[in-house]
N, C-alpha and C positions, 0 to 999 in steps of 0.2 A: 504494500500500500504506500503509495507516494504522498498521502494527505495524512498528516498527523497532528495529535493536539496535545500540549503537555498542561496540565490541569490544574490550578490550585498550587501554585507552589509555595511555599511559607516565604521562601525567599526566591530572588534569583539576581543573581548581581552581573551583571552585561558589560563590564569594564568598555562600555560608550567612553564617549570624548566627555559624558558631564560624570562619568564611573556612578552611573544610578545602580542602587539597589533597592528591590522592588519587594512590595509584601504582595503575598496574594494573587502571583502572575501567572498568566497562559501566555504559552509561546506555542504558533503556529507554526508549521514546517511544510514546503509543499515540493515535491521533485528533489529532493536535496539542500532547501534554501531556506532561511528564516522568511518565510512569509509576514509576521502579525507580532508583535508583544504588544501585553495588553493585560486589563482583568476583566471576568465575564466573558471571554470569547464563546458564541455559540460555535458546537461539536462543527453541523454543516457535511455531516455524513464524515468524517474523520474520524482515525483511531484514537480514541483516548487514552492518556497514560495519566496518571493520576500522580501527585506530585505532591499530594496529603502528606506535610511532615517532615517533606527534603528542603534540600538547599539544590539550588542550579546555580552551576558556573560554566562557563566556556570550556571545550574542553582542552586540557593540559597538552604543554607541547615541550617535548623532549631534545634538546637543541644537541647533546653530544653522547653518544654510546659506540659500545666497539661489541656488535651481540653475539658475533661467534666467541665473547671469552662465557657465555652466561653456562657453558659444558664444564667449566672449570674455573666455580667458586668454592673457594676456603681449600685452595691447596695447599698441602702444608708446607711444600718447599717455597721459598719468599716470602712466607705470612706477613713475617715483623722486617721485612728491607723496604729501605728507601725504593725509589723510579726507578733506577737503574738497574738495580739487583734482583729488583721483583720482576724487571721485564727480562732479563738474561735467565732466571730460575724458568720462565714460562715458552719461553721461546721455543724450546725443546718440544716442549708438550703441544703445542699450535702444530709444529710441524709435522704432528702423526694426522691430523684433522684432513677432512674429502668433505666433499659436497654434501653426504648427508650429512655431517658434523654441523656444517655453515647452514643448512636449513631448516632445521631441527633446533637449534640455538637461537636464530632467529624470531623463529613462532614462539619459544620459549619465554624469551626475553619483550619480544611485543606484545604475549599475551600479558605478561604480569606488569607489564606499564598499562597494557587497556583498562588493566583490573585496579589500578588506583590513577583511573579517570584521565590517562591519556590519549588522546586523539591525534597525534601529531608527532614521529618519533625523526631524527635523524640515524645514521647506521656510517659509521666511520671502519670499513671493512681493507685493513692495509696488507695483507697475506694473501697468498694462494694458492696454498700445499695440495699437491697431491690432484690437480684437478681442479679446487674448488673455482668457483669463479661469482661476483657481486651478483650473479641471476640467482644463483640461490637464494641470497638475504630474501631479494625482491618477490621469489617465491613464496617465499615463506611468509611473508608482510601481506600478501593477499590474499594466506587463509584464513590471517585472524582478522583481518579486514578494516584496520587502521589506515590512515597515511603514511609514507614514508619518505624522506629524504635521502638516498641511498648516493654514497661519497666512495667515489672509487681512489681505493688509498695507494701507498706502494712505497715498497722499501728499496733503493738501490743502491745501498754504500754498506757492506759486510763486513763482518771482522777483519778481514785480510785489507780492507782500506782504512783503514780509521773507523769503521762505523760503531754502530752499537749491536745490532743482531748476526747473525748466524750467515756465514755465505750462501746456505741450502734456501733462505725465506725472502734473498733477492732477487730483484726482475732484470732485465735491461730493459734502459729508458725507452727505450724505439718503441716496445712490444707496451711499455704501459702506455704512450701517448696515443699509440695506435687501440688498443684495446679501450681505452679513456672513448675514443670517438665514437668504436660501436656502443656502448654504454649509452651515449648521452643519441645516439639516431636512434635506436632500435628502445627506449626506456622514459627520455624525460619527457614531460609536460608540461609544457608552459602555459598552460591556461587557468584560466578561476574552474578552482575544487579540485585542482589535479590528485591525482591518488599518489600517484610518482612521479618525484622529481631526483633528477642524479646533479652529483657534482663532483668535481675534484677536490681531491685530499693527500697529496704525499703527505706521509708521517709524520715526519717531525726533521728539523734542521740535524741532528743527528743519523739520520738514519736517509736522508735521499743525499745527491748533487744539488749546488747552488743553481745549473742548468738545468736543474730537472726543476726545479721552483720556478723560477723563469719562463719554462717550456710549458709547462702547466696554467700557469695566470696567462699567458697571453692563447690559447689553445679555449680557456675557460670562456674569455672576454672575446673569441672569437666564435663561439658554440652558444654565450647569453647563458653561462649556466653559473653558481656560484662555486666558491674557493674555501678550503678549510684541510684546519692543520694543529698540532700541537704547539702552545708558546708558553715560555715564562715560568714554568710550573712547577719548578723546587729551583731552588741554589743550585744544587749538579747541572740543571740546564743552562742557566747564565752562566755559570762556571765554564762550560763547553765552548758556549755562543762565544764571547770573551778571547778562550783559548785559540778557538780555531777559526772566525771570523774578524778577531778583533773589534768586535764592536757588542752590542747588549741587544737582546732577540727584535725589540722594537724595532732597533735600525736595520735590522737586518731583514725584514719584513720588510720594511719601507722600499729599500735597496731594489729589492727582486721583483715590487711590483705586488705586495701582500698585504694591502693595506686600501678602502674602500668602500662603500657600501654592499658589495659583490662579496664580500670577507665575511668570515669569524673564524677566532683563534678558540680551539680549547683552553681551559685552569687559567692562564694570566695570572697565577699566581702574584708573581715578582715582579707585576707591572711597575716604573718608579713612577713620578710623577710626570715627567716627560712624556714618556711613551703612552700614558692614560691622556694628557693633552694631543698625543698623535692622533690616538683612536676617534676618538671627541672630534677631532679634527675633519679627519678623511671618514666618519660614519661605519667604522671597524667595527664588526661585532664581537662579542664576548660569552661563550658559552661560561657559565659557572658552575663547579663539578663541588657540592663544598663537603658531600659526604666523597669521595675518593680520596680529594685532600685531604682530609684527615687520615681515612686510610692509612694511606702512605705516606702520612707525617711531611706532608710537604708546605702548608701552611695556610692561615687565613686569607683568600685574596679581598683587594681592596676594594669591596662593591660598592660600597657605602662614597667611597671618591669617584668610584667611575660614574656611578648615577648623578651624584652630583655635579659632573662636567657636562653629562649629557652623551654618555659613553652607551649604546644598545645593548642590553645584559639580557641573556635568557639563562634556563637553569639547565644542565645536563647530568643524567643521574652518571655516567661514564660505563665504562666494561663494567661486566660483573664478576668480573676476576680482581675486582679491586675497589669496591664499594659494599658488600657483596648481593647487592638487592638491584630490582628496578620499578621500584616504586616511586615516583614522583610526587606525589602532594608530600610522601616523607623526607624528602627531596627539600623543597620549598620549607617546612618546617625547620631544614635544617639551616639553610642559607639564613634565614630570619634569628637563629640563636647564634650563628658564626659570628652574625654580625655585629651582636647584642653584645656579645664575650669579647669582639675586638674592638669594640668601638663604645659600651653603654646599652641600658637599657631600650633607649630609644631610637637607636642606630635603624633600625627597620621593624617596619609592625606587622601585623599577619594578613593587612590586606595588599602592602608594599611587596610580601615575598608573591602571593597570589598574581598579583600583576607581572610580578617577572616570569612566572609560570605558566600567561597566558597573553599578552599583551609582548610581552617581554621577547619569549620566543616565537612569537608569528615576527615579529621585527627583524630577529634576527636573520629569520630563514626566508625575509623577502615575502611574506604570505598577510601583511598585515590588509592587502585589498582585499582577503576574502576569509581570513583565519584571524582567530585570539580573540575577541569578542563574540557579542550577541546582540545583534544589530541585524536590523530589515534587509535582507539584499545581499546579508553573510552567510557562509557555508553552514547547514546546520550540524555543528561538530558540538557537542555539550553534556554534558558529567550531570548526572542526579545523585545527590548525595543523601541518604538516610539518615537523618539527623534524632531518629528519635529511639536513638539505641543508646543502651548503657554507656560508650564512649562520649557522648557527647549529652548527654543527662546532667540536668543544672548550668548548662551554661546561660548564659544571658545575651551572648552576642553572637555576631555571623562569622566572628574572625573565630568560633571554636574549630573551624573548620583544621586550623593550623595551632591551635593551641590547646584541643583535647581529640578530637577526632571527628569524625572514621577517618582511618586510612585506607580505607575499599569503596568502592561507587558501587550504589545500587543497579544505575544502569548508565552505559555509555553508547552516545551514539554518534556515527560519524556519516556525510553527507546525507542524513534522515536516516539512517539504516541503525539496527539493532548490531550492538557489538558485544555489548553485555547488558545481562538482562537479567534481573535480580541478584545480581552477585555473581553471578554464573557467566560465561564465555558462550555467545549464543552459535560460534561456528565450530568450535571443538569443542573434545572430550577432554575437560584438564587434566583427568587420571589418563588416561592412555597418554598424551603426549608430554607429562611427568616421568611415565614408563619408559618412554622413547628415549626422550634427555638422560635419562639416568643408566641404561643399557650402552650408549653411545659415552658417555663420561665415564663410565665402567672401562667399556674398549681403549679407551684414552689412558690410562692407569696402569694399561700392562700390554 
């Protein structure tokens, strides 16, 4: 049914341009589209969903993940290393991984962002053992029937050159620029409501060529697709940048051409204040990852200064080899206490992290004409949250949503379609494809 009605809702908060939140709203949805908000909406032969008791928000959008690690969380070799040490302990383990590893990790990893009210994920995919290839991710993101932003990554500078990974898990550039092009013919979409969109991602300043950065941004800016990559994001990486650049990640972005409304960097941790006046500057965006950094003890980054330059921040839960969840509103929860702990009490409040969660990352990923609100004429992507559960019992206000709970959505829905639906996954069986992931990360172990 393409005519739907969502009924009564206690709340619904539409981060609009005046950020109304509504008591007692129907939102209508027709084809894929917000038709109506409103109260009193008559049905009009439409399906009712009744909304007695929730909260509605736009739905969550996930600006940085890597979901083939979601087969291999809580390894125990690298548990307690830094960036570096955790990505050398794993490397190994990545390299036994094939195509059913990368699509099976995938749905995994998508379905348990759908399940805490994501709508919107991106997929930072820089391996490809054995086979694998980024059509998996994109397989797998279209049975759980989310968005996806799928970033074809690539590592080209191995041990044996300075690099940081393994010689067996590099490409040659030829073969990624050329593979980069079938990707973005045969995959992206550039239109309002796209389901997929692709972009480029070499890994990180460690792990490609300065020409393969290079060869990338103008390849990207020549396709209309965006750019994305790792910066800043402990001491070891500036440390590197420093060493073997000569200069601090920012400039070295700038330099290659990685820096623009077309951009965002993963963690920023170490942004200094310079390089947050870059970003501000040329309209750079900033995934922020604040449960990995912690993780991996890499540190608080400065979101509290980048917002306040005017810097575009969305949230990313990161790999789940190194967070180890992928639930985003817990996500969003956390970015708001980072900030509180590095900065005060009042550093960010629980409708500020929300907006980065949803407002925040449609900006970043270029989606704000048709995604991150709940506006007439917008995609209808939006989270119903249960509010009238023991988690959230007693609160007084709409910000419980980040300050007692749920951390699960009742139901989530993306262009009008049912994604989840009462708690539930409306297109798989969570138990069978637990079973899957868990048989598969078994064969990964031995």
């Amino acid at each position: 049914m393409t005519h739907r009605l969502i009924k009564g809702a206690d709340h619904l908060i539409t981060m609009d341009g005046a950020r109304r939140e509504l008591l007692g709203a129907d939102l209508r949805m027709r084809g894929g589209v917000i038709a109506e908000i409103g109260a009193g909406l008559e049905p009009q032969g439409a399906e009712v969903i009744s909304a007695a008791g929730c909260l509605v928000t736009p739905g969550l959008i996930n600006t940085h993940h890597h979901l083939f690690q979601t087969l291999t969380r809580a390894v125990p070799a690298g548990q307690d290393a830094l960036l570096f040490g955790w990505l050398q302990s794993l490397y190994p383990i990545w390299a036994r991984m094939g195509p059913d590893h990368i699509r099976v990790s995938a749905m995994l990893g998508l379905a348990e962002l759908a399940l805490s009210g994501c709508s919107l994920s991106s997929d930072h995919l820089y391996l490809f053992p054995n086979g694998s290839r980024l059509d998996d991710s994109i397989e797998g993101a279209a049975e759980v029937g989310i968005r996806l932003h799928a970033t074809r990554g690539a590592m080209s500078i191995g041990e044996s050159k300075g690099g940081l990974p393994p010689d067996a898990l590099v490409e040659e550039e030829a073969a990624i620029l050329e593979d980069s092009i079938r990707l973005i013919d045969r995959f992206h979409d550039a239109g309002a409501g796209a389901m997929v969109q692709v972009g480029l991602a070499p890994c990180s300043p460690f792990s490609v060529s300065r020409e393969l950065m290079r060869d990338a941004a103008l390849l990207a800016r020549d396709k209309g697709v965006r750019l994305h990559t790792h910066l800043a994001e402990n001491e070891e990486d500036v440390r590197y940048s420093l060493a073997q650049f000569g200069c601090r990640p920012g400039q070295y972005a700038e330099d290659l051409g990685w820096t623009g409304d077309d951009v965002w960097h993963a963690h920023c941790v170490m942004l200094d204040e310079g390089e947050i006046d870059l970003f501000a500057r040329t309209g750079t965006g900033v995934a922020h990852c604040p449960c990995s950094n912690a993780r991996l003890g890499s540190g608080i980054a400065p979101v509290r200064a980048m917002r306040d330059a005017g810097v575009r921040v969305g949230l990313g839960v990161d790999g789940s080899a190194s967070n180890d969840s992928s639930n985003l509103v817990a996500e969003a929860r956390q970015a708001m206490l980072m900030q509180r702990v590095s900065k005060g009490a009042d550093a960010m409040s629980a409708r500020e992290a929300l907006e980065i969660a949803t407002l925040g990352g449609a900006a970043v990923l270029g989606r704000l004409h048709d995604l991150g609100s709940l506006e007439v004429g917008k995609r209808a992507d939006l989270a119903i949250w249960d509010m009238s559960g023991i988690e959230a019992a007693g609160s007084w206000d709409r910000a419980a949503l980040l300050l007692a709970g749920p951390v699960g959505v009742r139901d989530l829905i993306v262009e009008g379609r049912d994604v989840v639906r009462g708690g539930r996954l409306s297109r798989l069986d969570a138990g069978v494809l637990a079973a899957q992931a868990n048989d598969l990360a078994r064969n990964l172990a031995f």
